[in-house]
KOLRODO-984073 format. One record per residue: residue number from 1; x, y, z of N, C-alpha, C in turn. Coordinates in Angstrom, 1 decimal, decimal comma. Each point is the difference from the previous one (the first is absolute). Example, Ala and Ser with C-alpha at 12.3 -4.5 7.8 and 13.67 -1.06 7.14 Angstrom:
BEGIN
 tordo    nc1    nc2    nc3   cac1   cac2   cac3    cc1    cc2    cc3
     1   13,2   -5,7    7,8   -0,9    1,2    0,0    0,9    1,2    0,0
     2   -0,4    1,1   -0,7    0,9    1,1    0,0   -0,8    1,1    0,8
//
This chain:
BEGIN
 tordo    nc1    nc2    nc3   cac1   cac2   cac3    cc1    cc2    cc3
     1  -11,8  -26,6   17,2   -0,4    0,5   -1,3    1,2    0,2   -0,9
     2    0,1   -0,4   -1,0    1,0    0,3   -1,2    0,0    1,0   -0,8
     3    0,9    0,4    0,1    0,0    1,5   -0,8   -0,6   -0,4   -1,6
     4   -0,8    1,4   -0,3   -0,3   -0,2   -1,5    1,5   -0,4   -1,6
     5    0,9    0,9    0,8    1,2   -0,1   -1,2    1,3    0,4    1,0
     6    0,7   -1,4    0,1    1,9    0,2    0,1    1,0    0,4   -1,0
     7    0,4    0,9    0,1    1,6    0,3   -0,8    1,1   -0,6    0,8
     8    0,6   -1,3    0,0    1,4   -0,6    0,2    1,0    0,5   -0,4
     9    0,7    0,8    0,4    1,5    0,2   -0,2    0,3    0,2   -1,3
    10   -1,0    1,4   -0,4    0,2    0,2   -1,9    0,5    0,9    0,3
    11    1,1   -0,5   -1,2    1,1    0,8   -0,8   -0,8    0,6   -1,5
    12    1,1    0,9    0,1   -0,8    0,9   -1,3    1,4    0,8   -1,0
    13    0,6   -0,7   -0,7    1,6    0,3   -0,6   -0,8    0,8   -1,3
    14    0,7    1,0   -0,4    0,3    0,6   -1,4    1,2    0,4   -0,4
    15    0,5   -1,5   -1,0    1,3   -0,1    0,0    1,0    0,1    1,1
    16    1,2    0,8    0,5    0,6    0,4    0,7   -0,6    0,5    1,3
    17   -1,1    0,7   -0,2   -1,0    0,6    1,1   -0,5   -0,5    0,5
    18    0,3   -0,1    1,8   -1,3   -1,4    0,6   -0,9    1,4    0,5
    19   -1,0   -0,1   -0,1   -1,1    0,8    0,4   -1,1   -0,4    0,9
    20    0,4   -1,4    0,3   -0,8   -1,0    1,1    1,2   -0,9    0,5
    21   -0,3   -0,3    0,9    1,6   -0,9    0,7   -0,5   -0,6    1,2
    22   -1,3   -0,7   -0,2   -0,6   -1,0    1,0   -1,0    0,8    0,6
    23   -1,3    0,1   -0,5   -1,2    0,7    1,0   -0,8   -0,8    0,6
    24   -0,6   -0,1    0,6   -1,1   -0,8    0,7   -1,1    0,7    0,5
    25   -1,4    0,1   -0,4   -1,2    0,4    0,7   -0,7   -0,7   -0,9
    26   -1,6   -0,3    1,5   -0,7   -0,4    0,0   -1,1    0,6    0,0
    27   -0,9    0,1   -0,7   -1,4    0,9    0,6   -1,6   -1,1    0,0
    28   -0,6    0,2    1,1   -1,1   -0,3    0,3   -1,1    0,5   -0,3
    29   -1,4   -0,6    0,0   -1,4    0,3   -0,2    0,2    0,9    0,8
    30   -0,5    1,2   -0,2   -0,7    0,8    1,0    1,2    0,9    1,0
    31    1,0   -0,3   -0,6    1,0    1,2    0,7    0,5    0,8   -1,5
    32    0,5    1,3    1,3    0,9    0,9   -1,3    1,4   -0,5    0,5
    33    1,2    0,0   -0,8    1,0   -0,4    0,1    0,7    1,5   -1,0
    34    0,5    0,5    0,8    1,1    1,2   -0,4    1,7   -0,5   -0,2
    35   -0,3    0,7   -1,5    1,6   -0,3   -0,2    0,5    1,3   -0,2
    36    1,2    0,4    0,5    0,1    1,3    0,3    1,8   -0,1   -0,5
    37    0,5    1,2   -0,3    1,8   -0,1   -0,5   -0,1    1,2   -0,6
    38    0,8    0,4    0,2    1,2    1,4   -1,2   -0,3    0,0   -1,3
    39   -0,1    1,0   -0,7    0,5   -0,2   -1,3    0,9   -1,3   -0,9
    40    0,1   -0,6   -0,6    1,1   -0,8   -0,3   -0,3   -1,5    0,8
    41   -0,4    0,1    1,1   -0,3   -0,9    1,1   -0,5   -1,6   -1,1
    42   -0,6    0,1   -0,7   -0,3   -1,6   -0,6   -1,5   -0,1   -0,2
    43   -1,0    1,0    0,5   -1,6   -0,4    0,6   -0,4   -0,1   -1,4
    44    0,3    1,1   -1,4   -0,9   -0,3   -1,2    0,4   -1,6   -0,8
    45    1,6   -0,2    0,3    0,3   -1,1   -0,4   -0,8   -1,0    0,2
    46    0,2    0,0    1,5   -1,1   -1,1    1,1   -1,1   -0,2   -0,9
    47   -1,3    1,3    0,0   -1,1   -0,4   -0,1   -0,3   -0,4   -1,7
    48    0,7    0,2   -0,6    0,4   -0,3   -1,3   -0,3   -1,4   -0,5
    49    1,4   -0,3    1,2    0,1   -1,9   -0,1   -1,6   -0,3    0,5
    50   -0,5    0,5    1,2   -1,3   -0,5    0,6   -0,7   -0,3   -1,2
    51   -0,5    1,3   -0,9   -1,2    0,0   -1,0    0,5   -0,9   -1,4
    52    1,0   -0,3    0,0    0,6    0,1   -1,2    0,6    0,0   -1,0
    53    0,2    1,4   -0,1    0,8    0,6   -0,5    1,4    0,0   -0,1
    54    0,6   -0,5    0,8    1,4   -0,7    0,1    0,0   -2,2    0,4
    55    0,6    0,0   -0,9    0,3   -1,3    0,8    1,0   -0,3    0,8
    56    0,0   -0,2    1,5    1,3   -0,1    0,7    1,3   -0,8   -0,4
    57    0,7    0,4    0,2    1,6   -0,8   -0,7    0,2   -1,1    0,7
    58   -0,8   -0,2    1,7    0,5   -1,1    1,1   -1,2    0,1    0,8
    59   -0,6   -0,6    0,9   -0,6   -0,1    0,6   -1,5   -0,9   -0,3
    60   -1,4    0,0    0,9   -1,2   -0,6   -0,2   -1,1    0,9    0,2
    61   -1,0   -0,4   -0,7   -1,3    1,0    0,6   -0,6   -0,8    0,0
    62   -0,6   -0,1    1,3   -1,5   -0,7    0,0   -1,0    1,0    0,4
    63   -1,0   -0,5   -1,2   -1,6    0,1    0,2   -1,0   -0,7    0,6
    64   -0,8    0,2    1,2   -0,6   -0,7    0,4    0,3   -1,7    0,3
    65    1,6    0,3    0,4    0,7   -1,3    0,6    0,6   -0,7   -1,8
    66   -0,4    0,1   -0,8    0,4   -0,4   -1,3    1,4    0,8   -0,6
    67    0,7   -0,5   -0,6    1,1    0,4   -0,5   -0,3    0,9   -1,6
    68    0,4    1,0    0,1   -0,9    0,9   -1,3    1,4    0,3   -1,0
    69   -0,3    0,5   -1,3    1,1    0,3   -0,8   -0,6    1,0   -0,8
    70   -0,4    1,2    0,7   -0,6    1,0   -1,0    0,9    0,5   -1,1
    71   -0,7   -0,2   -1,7    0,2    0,0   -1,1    0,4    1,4   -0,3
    72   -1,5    0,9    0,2   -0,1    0,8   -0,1   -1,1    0,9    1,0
    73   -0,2    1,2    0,0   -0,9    0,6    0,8   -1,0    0,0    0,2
    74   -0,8   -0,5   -1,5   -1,2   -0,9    0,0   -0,3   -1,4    1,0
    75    1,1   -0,6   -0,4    0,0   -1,4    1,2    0,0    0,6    1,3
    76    0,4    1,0    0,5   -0,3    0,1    1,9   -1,5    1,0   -0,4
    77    0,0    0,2   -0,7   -1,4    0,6    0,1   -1,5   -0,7   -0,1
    78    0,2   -0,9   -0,7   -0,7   -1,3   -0,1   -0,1   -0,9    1,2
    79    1,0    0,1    0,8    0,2   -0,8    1,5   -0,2    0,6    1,0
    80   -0,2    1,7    0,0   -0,8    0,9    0,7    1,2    1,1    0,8
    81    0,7    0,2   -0,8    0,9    1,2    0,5    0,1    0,9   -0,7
    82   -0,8    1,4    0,2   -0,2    1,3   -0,7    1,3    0,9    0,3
    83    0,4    0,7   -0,8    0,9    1,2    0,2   -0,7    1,0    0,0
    84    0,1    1,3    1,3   -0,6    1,2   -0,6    1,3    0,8   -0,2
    85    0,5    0,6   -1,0    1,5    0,8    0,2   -0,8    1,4    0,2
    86    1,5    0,9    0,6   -0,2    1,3    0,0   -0,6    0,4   -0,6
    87    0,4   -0,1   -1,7   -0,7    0,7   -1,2   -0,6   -0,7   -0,1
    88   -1,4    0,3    0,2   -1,4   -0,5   -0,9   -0,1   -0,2   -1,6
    89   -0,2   -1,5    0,0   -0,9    0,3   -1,6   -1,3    0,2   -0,3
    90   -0,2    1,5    0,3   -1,1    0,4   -0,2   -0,4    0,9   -1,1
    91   -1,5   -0,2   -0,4    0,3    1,3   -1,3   -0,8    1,0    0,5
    92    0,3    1,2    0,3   -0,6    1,1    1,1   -1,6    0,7   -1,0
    93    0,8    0,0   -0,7   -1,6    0,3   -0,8   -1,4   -0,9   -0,4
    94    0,6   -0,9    0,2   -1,1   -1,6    0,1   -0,7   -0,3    1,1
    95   -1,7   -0,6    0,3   -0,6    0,4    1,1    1,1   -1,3    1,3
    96   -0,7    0,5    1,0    0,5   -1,0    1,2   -0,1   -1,3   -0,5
    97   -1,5   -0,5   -0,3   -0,5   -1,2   -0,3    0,9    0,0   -1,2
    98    0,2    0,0   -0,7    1,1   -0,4   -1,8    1,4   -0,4    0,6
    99    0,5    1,2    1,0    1,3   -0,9    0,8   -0,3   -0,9    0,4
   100   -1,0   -0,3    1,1    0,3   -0,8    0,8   -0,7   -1,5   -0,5
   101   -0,1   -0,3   -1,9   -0,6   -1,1   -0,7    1,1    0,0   -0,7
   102    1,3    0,9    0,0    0,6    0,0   -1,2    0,5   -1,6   -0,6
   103    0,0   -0,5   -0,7    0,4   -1,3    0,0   -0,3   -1,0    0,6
   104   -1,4    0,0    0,5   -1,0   -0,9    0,4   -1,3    0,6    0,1
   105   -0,3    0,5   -1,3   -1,1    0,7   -0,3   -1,6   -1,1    0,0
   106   -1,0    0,2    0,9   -1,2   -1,1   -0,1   -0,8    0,3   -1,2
   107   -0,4   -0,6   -0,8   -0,4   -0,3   -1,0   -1,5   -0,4   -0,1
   108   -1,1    0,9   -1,0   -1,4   -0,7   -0,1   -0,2    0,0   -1,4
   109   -0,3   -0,6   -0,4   -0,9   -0,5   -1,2   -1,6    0,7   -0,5
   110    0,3    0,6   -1,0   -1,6    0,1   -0,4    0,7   -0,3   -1,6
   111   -1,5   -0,2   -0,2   -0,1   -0,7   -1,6    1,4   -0,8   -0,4
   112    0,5   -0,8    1,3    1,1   -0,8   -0,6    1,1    0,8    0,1
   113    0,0    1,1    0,4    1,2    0,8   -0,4    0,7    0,6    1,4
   114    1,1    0,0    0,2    0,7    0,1    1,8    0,2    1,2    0,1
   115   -0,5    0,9    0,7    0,3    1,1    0,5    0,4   -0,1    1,5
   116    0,7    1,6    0,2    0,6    0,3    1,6   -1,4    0,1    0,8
   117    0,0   -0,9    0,9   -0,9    0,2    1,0   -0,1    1,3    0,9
   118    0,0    1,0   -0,5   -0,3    1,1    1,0   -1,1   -0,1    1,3
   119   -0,7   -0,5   -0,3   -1,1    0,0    1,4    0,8   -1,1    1,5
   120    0,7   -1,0   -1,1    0,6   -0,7    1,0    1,3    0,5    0,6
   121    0,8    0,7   -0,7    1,4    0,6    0,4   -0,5    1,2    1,0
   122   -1,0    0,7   -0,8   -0,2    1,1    1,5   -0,5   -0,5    1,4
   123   -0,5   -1,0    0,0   -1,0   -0,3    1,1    1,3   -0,8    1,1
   124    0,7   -0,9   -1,1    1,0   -0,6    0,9    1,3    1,3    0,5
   125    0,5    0,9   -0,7    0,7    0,8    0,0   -0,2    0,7    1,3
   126   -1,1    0,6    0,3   -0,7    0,9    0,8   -0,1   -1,0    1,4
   127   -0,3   -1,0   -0,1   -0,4   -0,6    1,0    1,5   -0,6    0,6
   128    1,1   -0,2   -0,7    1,5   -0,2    0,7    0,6    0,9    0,3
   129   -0,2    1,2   -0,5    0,6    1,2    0,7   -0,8    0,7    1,3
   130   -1,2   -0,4    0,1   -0,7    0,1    1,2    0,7   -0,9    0,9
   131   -0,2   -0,8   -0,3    0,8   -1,1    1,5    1,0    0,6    0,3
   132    0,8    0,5   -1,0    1,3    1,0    0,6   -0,1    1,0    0,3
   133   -0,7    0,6    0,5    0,0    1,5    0,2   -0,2    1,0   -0,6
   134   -0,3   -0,3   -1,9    0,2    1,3   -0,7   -1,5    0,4    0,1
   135   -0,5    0,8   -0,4   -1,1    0,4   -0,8   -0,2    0,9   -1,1
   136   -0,3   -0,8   -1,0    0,3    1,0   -1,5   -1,4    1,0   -0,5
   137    0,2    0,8   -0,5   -1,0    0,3   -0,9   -1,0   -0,5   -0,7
   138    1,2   -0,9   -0,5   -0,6   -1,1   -1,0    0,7   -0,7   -0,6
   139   -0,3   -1,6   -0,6    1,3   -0,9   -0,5    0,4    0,9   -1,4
   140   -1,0    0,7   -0,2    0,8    0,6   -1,9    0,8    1,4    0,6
   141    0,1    0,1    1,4    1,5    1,0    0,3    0,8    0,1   -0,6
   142    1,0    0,9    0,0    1,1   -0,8   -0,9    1,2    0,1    1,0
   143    0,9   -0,8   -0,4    1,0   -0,6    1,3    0,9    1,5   -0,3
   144    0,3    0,6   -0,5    1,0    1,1    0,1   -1,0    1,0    0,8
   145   -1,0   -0,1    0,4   -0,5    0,9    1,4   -0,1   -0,6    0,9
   146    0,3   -0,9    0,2    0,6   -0,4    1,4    1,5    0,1    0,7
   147   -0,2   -0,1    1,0    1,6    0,6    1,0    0,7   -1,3    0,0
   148    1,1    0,1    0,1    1,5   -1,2    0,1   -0,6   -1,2    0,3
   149   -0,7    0,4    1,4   -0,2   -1,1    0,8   -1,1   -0,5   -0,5
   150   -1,2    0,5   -0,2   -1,2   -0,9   -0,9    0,5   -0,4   -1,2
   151    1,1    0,1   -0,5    0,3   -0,7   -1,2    1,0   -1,1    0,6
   152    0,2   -0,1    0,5    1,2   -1,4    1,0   -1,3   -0,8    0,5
   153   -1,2    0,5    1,0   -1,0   -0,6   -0,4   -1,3   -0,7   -0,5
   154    0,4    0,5   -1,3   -0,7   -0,3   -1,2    0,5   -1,5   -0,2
   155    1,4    0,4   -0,5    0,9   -1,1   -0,2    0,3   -1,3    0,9
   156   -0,2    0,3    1,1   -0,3   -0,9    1,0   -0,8   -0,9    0,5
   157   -1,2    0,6   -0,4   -1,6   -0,6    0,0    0,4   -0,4   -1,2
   158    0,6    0,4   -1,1   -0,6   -1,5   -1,3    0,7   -1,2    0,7
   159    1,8    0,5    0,3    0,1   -1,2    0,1   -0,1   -1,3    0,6
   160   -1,0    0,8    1,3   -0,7   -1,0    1,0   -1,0   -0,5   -0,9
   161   -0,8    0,6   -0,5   -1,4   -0,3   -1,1    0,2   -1,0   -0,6
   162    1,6   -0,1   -0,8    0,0   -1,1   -0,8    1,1   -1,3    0,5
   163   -0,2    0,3    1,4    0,5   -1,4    0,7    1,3   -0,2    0,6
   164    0,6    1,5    0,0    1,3   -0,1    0,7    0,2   -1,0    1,4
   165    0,9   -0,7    0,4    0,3   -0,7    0,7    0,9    0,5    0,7
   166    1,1    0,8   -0,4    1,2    0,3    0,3    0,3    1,8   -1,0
   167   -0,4    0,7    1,0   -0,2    1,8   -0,8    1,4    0,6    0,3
   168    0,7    0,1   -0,7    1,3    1,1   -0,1   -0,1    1,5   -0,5
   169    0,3    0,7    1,4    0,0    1,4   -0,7    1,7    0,7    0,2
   170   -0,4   -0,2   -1,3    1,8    0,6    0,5   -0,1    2,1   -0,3
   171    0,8    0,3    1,4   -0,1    1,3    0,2   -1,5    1,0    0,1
   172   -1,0   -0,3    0,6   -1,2    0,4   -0,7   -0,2    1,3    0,9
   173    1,0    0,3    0,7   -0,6    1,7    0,7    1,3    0,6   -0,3
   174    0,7   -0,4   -0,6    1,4    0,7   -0,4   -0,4    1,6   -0,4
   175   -1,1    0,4   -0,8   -0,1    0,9   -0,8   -1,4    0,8    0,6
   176   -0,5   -0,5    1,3   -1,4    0,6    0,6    0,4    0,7    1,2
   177   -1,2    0,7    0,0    0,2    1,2    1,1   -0,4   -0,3    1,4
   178   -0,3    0,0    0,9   -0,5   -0,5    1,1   -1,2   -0,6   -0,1
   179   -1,0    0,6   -0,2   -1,6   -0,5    0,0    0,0   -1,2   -1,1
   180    0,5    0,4   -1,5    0,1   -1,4   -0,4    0,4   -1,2    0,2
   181    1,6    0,2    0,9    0,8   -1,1    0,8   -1,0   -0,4    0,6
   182   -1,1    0,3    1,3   -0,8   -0,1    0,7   -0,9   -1,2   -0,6
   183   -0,8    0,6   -1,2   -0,6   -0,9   -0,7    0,6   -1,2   -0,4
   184    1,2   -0,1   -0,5    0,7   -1,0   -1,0   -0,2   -1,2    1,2
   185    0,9    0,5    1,2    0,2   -0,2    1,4   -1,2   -1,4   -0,1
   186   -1,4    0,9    0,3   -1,1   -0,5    0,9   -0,4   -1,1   -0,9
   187    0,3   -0,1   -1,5   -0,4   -0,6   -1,1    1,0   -1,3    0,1
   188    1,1    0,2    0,5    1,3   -1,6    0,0   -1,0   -0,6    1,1
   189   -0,3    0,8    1,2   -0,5   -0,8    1,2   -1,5   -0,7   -0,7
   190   -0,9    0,6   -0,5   -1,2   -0,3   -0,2    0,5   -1,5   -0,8
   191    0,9    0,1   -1,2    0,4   -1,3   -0,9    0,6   -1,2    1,1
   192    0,8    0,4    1,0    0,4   -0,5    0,6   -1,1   -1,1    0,9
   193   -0,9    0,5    0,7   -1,3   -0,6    0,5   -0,9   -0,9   -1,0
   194    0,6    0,2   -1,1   -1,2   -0,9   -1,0    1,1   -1,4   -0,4
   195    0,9   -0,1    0,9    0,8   -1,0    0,2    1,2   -0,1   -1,3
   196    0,3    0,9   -0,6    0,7    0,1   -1,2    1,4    0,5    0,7
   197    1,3   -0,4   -1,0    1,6   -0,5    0,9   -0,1    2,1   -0,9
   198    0,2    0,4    0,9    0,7    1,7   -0,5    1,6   -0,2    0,1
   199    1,2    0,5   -1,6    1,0    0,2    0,7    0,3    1,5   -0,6
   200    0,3    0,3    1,2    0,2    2,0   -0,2    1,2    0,3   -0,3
   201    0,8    0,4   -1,1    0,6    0,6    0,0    0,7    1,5    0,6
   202    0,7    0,5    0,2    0,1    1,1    0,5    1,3    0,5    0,8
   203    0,3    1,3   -0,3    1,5    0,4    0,7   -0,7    0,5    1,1
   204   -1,2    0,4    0,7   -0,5    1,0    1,0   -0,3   -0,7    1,4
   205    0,3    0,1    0,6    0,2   -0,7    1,4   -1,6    0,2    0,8
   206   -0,3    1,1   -0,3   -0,9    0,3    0,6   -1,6   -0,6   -0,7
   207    0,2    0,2   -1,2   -1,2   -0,9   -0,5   -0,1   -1,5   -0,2
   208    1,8   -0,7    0,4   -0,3   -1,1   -0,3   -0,7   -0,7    2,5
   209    0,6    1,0    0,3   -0,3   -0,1    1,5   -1,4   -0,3    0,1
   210   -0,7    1,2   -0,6   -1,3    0,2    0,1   -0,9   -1,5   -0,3
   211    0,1   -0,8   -1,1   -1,1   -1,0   -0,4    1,2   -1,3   -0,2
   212    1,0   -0,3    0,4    0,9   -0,9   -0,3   -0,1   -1,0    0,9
   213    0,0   -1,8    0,0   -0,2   -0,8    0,7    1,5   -0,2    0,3
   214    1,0    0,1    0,0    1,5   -0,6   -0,7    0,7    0,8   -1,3
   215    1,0    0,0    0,4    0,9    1,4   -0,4    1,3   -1,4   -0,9
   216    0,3    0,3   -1,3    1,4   -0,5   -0,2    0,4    1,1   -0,4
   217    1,8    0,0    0,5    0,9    1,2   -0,6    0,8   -0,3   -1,6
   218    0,2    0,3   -0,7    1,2   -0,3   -0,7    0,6    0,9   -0,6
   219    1,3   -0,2   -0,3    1,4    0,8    0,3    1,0   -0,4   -1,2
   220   -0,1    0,8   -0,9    1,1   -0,9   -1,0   -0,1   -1,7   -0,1
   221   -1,6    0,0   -0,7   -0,1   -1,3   -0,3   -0,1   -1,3    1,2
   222    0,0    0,5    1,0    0,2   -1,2    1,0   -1,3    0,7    1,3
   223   -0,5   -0,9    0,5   -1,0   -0,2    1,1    0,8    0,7    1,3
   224   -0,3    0,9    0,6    0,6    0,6    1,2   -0,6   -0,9    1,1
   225   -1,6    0,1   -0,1   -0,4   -1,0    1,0   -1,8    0,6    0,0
   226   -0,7   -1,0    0,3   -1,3    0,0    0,3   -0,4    0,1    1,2
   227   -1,1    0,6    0,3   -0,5    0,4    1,5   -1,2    0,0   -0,4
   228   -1,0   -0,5    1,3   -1,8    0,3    0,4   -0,1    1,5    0,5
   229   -1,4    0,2   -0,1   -0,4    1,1    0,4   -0,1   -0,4    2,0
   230    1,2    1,2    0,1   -0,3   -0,2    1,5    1,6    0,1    0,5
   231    0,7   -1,1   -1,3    1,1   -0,7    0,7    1,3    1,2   -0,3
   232   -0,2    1,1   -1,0    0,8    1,2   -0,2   -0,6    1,4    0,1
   233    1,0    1,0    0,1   -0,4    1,2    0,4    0,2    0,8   -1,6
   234   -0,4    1,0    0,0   -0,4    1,0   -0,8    2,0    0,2   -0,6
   235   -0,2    0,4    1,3    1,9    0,6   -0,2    1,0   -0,9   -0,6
   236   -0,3   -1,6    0,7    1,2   -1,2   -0,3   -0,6   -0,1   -1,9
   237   -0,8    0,2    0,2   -0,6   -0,5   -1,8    0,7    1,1   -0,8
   238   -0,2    0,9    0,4    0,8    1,0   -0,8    1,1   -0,3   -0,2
   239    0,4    0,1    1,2    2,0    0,2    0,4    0,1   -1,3   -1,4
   240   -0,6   -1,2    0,1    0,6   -1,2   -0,9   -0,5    0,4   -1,2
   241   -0,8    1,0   -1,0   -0,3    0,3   -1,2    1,2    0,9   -0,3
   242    0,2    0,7    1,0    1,1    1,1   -0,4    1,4   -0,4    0,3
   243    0,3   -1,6   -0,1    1,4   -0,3    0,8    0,4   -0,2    0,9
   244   -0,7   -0,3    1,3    0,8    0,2    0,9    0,7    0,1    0,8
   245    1,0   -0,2    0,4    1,3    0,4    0,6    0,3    1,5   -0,9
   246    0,2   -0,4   -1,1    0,3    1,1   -1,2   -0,9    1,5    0,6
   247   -1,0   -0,2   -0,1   -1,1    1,4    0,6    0,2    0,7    1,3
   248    0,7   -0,8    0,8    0,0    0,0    1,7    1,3    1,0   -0,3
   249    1,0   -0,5   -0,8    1,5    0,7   -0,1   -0,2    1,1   -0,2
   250   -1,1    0,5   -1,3   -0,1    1,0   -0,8   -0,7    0,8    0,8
   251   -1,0   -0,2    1,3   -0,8    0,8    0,3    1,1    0,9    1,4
   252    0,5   -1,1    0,2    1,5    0,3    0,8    0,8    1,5   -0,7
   253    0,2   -0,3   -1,1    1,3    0,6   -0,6   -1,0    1,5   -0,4
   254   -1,0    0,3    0,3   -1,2    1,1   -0,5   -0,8    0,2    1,0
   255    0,5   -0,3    1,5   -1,0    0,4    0,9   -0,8   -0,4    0,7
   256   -0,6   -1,1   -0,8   -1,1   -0,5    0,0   -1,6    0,4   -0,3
   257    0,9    0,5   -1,5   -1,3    1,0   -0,3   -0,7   -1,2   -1,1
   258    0,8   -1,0   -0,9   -0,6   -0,7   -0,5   -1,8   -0,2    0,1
//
């Protein structure tokens, strides 16, 4: 099987600043692929170039074995690679259903004239967040009563809905509490089974452990190294997010209370 989208050895220069300096990942149908690193590490760059939003300075991407040259963020979105960021663009006071049509609002006609399909936005709205696990009140909810995590998957169900191929969530339990992580969690696995390439973002070892098929590290712009689930331990993934040799010294020089 071929992976859905290759990153070849992209560089990513701003001016003087290399902020990419040869990455390489691959992600598949139907796996999560965790990319994991520090602060500073290179990952928003990365997924940037992926959607985008950057054009690399050096390197290839292929799409579905094809050589791609995304324009803009419209062009990988059109070829089926969603961003969910941390920060939602959501409008909290607007129902679930109005987010989750924002900008692909369905459309009916009476007397010639196009109005917002509400009968069809709630019916489909309600019925994709069911497959996830939510249960709402109602599609005219409004999204600012919902918790972190039903709004990560809100956002997530659209952008399976509208054909994601390849779903990037960059950081999406950064800012949830346990039970939300939980959900966000069960919601990558559930996307994951409907054969769609997940790549996770994330500094947390522990959530990328939890639903991750394959781990890449990166470290000041450069690939530390990729691993399967199975083939590293909880501890070694860390020790290489946090440096390692560098972390081993420090926990040395402090006890080992690190």
């Amino acid at each position: 099987m071929n992976p859905i989208i290759e990153m070849r050895d992209i560089q990513k220069h701003f001016g003087s600043v290399i902020a990419l300096a040869g990455v390489s990942v691959d992600v598949f149908a139907g796996e999560c692929h965790c990319l994991l690193g520090d602060n500073g590490a290179g990952k928003s760059t990365f997924i940037k170039t992926m959607s985008g939003v950057h054009k690399p300075t050096a390197g290839e991407i292929l799409f579905e074995g094809q050589p791609m040259n995304f324009a803009n963020p419209r062009d990988a979105m059109d070829a089926g690679i969603a961003t969910v960021h941390q920060h939602l663009a959501m409008i909290p006071l607007m129902s679930v259903s109005r987010n989750f049509f924002m900008g692909n609002e369905p459309v009916r006609k009476t007397l010639g004239i196009p109005f917002f399909d509400h009968e069809q936005a709630n019916d489909v709205t309600m019925e994709e967040m069911r497959k996830m696990g939510i249960n709402l009140r109602g599609p005219d909810q409004a999204v600012g009563t919902l918790s972190g995590g039903e709004r990560q998957t809100v956002a997530i169900a659209r952008a399976v809905y509208f054909g994601a191929k390849i779903l990037i969530l960059d950081e999406p339990t950064s800012a949830l509490g346990v039970r939300q992580t939980a959900n966000v969690l069960a919601t990558i696995d559930k996307v994951r089974k409907q054969g769609i390439g997940v790549v996770f973002i994330t500094h947390n070892v522990r959530h990328a452990m939890a639903v991750g098929d394959r781990f890449t590290v990166l470290n000041r712009g450069k690939t530390l190294g990729t691993a399967k689930r199975g083939e590293i331990k909880h501890e070694e993934l860390q020790d290489m997010m946090a440096g390692g040799q560098e972390m081993v010294q420090l926990e040395g020089s402090l006890g080992g209370t690190v």
